[in-house]
N, C-alpha and C positions, 0 to 999 in steps of 0.2 A: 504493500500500500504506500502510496506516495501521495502525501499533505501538499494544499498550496492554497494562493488565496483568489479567491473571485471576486472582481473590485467593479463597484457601480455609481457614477456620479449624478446626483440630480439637483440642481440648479448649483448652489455654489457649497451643497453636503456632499462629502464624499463616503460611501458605506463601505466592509468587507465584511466576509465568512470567510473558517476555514472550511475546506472542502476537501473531500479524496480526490485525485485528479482525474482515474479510471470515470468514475461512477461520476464527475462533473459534464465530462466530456460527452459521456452518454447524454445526459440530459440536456448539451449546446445542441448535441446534432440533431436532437428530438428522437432516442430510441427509449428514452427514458423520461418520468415524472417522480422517480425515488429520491425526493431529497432527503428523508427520513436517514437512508443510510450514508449518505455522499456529503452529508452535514457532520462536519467532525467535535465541531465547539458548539452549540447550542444558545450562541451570541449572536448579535449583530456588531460589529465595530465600525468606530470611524475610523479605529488603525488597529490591526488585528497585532501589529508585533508590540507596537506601546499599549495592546491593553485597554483601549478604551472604546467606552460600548455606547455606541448610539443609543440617545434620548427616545426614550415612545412617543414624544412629541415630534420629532425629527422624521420615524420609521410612519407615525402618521399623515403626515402630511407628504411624504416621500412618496410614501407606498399605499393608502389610503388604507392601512392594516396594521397591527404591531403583531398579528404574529409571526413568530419568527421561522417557520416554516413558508410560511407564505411568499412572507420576504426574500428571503434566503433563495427559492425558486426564482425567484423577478430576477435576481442578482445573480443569478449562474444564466439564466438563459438572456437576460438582456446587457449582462455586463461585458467588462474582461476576464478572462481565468491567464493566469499566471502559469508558465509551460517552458519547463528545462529545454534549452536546447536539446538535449539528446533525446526525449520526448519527440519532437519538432520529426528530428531526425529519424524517428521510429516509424513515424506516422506515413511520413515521407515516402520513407522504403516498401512500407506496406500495400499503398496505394501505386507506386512505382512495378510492385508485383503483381496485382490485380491486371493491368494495363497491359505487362508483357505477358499474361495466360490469356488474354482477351485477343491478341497479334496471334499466337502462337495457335489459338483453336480455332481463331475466324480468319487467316490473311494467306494466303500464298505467294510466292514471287510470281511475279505477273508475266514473266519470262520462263522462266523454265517450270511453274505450276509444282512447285516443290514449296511444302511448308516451310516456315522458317524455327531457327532453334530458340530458346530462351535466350541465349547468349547475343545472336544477330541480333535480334531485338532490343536487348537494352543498352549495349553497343550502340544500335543507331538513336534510341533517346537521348543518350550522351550527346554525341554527336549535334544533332539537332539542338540540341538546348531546350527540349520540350519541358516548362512547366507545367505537371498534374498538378489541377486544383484538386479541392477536397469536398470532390461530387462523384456522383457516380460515373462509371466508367461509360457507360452509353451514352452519357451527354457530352463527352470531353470527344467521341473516337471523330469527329468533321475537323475538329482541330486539328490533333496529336498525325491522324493518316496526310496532311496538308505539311507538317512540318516535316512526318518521315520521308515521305515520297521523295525527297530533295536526297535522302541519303539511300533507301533503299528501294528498288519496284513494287511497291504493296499493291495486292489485289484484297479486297472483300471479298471474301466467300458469300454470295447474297442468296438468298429466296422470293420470287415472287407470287403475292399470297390476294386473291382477291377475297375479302372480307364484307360481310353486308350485315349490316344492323339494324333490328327493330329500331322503328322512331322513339318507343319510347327511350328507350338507353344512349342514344345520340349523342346528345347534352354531354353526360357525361364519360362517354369513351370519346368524343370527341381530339382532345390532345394527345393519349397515345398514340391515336392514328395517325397524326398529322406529324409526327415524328419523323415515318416511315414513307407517308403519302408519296406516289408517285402521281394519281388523279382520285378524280372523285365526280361520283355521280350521286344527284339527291332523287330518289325514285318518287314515282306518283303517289305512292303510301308513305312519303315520309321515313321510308328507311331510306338508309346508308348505304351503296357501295363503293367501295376503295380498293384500290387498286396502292399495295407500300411491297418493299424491297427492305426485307430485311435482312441483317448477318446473322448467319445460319445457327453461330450459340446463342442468339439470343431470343430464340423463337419460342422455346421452353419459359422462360419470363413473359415472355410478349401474353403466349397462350393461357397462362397463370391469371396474367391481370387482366386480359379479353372477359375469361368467364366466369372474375368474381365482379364484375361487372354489369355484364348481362345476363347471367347465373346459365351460362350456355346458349344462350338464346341464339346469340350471332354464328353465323353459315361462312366457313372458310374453306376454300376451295385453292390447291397448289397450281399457278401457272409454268407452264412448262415451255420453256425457251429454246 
């Protein structure tokens, strides 16, 4: 377990908590609401190393609450969290590897139609000077394929999937589709169909949140090229 502080300023008060770093970070990225256990001191501070504890007048007018769970919650998800370099670093590497298994099971060289190795690939991020932000891997690949292609022949392995949605589920499958969209027709009934291109490991995701969505409802049919 690694302690640290999460700092929050609102107008000219500055707050802290200590916090676990594990169990804060969860709750920045939003996989988490446990502040119960990610709260280490069961304080609010205006400076958590001098000790000193913000006023309930302060924590009210701040936070329109004085509890200190409550609180505490505002102040990891809308503050800063304090984060070791090596941390940083860990983080970094992690998401760095996500990105070369995501090259290495969707991309071929586009010349000789031979996969590429771990190695190739994060060789050529190097290379590149690709920085991963700290999103998921399917929203970063228009970027990272734009910067590798300069050092390696990347091909996407793709799939073309005509897809058609009840009207009523529209609304909200709406932006998954449109990720993928290569067209789109609005039918007489108010369904959906689409016509997307997608890279072949992420079809198993795609199909996950297609049918908890439309709970099955939507009709996908594979286009064969």
């Amino acid at each position: 377990m690694v302690d640290t502080v999460a700092k929050y300023r609102s107008g000219s008060k500055h707050f802290e908590v200590v916090v676990d770093l594990d169990l804060a970070m969860k709750i920045k990225k939003g996989e988490s609401e446990d502040i119960g256990n990610a709260l280490l001191m069961n304080d609010i501070f205006y400076n958590s190393k001098e000790g000193s504890k913000a006023s309930q007048e302060d924590l009210q007018e701040a936070f329109q609450t004085t509890d200190v769970n409550e609180v505490a919650l505002k102040i990891v998800k809308k503050g800063n969290i304090e984060v070791a370099q090596e941390y940083r670093d860990a983080e970094q590497e992690a998401r760095k590897k996500q990105v070369i298994d995501w090259y290495v099971r969707n991309a071929v060289d586009s010349k000789s139609g031979r996969p590429f190795t771990p190695e190739i690939i994060s060789s050529a991020l190097d290379q590149a000077g690709v920085n991963i932000s700290n999103k998921p891997v399917d929203q970063q690949i228009s970027v990272i394929s734009e910067a590798l292609n300069k050092i390696l022949p990347i091909k996407i392995e793709t799939k073309k999937l005509n897809i058609t949605v009840p009207a009523m589920y529209t609304g909200k499958i709406y932006g998954l589709l449109n990720e993928y969209k290569e067209k789109e027709e609005w039918l007489d009934n108010g369904d959906l169909k689409v016509l997307i291109s997608i890279p072949v490991g992420l079809q198993s995701e795609f199909y996950d949140k297609l049918n908890s969505v439309t709970h099955g409802a939507a009709l996908s049919e594979e286009v064969k090229e």
